[in-house]
C-alpha positions in Angstrom: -153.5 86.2 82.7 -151.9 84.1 85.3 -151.1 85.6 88.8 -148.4 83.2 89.8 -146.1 86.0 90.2 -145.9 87.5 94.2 -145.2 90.9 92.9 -148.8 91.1 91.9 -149.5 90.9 95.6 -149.1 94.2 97.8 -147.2 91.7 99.7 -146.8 88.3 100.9 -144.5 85.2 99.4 -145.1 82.7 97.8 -144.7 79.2 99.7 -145.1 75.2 98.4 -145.5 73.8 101.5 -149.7 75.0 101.4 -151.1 74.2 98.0 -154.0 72.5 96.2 -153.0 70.2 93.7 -149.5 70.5 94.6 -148.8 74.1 93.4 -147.7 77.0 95.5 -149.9 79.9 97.5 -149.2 83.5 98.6 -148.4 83.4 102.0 -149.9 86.6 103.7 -148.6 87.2 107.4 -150.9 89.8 109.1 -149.7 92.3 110.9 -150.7 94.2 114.2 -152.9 96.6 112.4 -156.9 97.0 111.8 -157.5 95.8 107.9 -154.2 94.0 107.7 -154.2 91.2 104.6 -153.1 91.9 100.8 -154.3 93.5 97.8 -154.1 92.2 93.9 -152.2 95.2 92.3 -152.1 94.1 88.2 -154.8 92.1 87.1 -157.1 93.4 84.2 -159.9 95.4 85.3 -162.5 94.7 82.9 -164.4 91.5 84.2 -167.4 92.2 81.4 -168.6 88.9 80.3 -167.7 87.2 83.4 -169.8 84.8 85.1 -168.3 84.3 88.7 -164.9 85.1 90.9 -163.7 82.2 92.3 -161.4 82.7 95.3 -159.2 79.7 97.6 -158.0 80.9 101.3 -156.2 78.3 103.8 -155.9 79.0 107.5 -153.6 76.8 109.0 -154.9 77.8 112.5 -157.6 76.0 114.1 -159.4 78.7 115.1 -161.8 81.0 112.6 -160.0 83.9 110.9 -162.5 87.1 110.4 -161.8 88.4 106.7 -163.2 90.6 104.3 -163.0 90.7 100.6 -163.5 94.2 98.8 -163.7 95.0 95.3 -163.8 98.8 94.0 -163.8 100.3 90.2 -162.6 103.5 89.3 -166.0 105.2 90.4 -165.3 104.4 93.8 -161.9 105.8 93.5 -162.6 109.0 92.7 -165.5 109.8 95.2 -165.6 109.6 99.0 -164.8 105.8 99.0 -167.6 105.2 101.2 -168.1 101.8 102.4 -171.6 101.4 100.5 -170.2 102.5 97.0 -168.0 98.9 96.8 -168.2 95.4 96.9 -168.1 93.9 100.3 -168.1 90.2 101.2 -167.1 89.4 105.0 -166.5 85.2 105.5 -164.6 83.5 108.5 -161.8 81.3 107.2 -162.2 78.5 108.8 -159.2 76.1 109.8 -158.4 74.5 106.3 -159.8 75.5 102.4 -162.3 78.1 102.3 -163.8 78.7 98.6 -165.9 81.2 97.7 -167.7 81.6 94.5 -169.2 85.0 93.5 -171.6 86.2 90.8 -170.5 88.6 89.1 -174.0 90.3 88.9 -173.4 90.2 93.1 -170.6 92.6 92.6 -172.1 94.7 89.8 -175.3 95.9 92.2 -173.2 96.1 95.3 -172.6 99.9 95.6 -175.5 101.3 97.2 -177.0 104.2 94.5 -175.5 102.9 91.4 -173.9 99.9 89.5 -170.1 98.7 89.4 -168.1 99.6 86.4 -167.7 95.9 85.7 -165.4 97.4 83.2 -162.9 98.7 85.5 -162.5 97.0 88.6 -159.4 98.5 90.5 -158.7 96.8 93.5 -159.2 93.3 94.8 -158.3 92.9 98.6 -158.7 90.7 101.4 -157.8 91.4 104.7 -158.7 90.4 108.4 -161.3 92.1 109.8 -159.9 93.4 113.4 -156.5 94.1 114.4 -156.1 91.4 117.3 -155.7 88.4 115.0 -155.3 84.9 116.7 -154.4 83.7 113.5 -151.3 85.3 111.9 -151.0 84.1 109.0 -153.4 82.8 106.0 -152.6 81.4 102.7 -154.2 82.6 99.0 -153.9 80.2 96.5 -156.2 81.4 93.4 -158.0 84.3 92.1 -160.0 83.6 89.3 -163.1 84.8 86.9 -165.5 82.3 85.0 -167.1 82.9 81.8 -170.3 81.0 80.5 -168.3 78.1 78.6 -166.2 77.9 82.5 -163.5 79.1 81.5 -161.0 80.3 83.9 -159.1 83.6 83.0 -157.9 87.0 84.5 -156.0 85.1 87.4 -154.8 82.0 88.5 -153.0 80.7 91.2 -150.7 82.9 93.1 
């Protein structure tokens, strides 16, 4: 699946002027709220057999931008949605590319009394940690699972 389409984004646009290998990024403008960012709406949920999520963030802004990534199955959704019973990775973006690269098996054993549905993963979000961002803006430019042969799939660049 490729996730070059915006509307796969719970908002945001998508921009050329910020890109790796000259291809375009979601744009995400933060607003004056706590947990302000995006979320991945259509994507398939089952990452079985994946190795690693790979995920590109720009911040244009030269100082550190506090963000959180959270990843939640179906499980999740239908209890309490407590903040131990997900995945949850906070990074500071600093000014320029910020890659992360996740093992799967780090999302799977993240909830607190039980294991990720790897099967059904949900949701997929990134947003900014406080609600008095310096920064207002950061850039998303892929969102991507490995398999064992590296092969990219279930996302690509925005």
């Amino acid at each position: 699946e490729r996730f070059s389409d915006r509307y796969l984004w719970s908002r945001g646009e998508i921009v050329e002027d910020i890109a790796k290998d000259g291809q375009a990024a979601l744009k995400v403008s933060l607003q004056n709220y706590l947990y302000s960012g995006a979320s991945l709406r259509y994507f398939s949920g089952n990452w079985s057999g994946a190795k690693t999520l790979h995920l590109s963030v720009y911040n244009p802004d030269k100082k550190p931008l506090p963000l959180s990534l959270r990843i939640q199955d179906s499980v999740h959704d239908a209890g309490t949605q407590a903040y131990s019973d997900r995945y949850n990775h906070d990074f500071d973006a600093n000014n320029g590319w910020t890659d992360l690269i996740i093992p799967i098996s780090k999302i799977e054993q993240a909830p607190r009394s039980r294991s990720m549905n790897i099967t059904d993963i949900t949701r997929l979000r990134i947003y900014a940690r406080d609600d008095k961002h310096a920064v207002q803006s950061f850039y998303i430019y892929s969102v991507y699972l490995t398999f064992s042969d590296m092969t990219a799939t279930s996302g690509d660049k925005p």
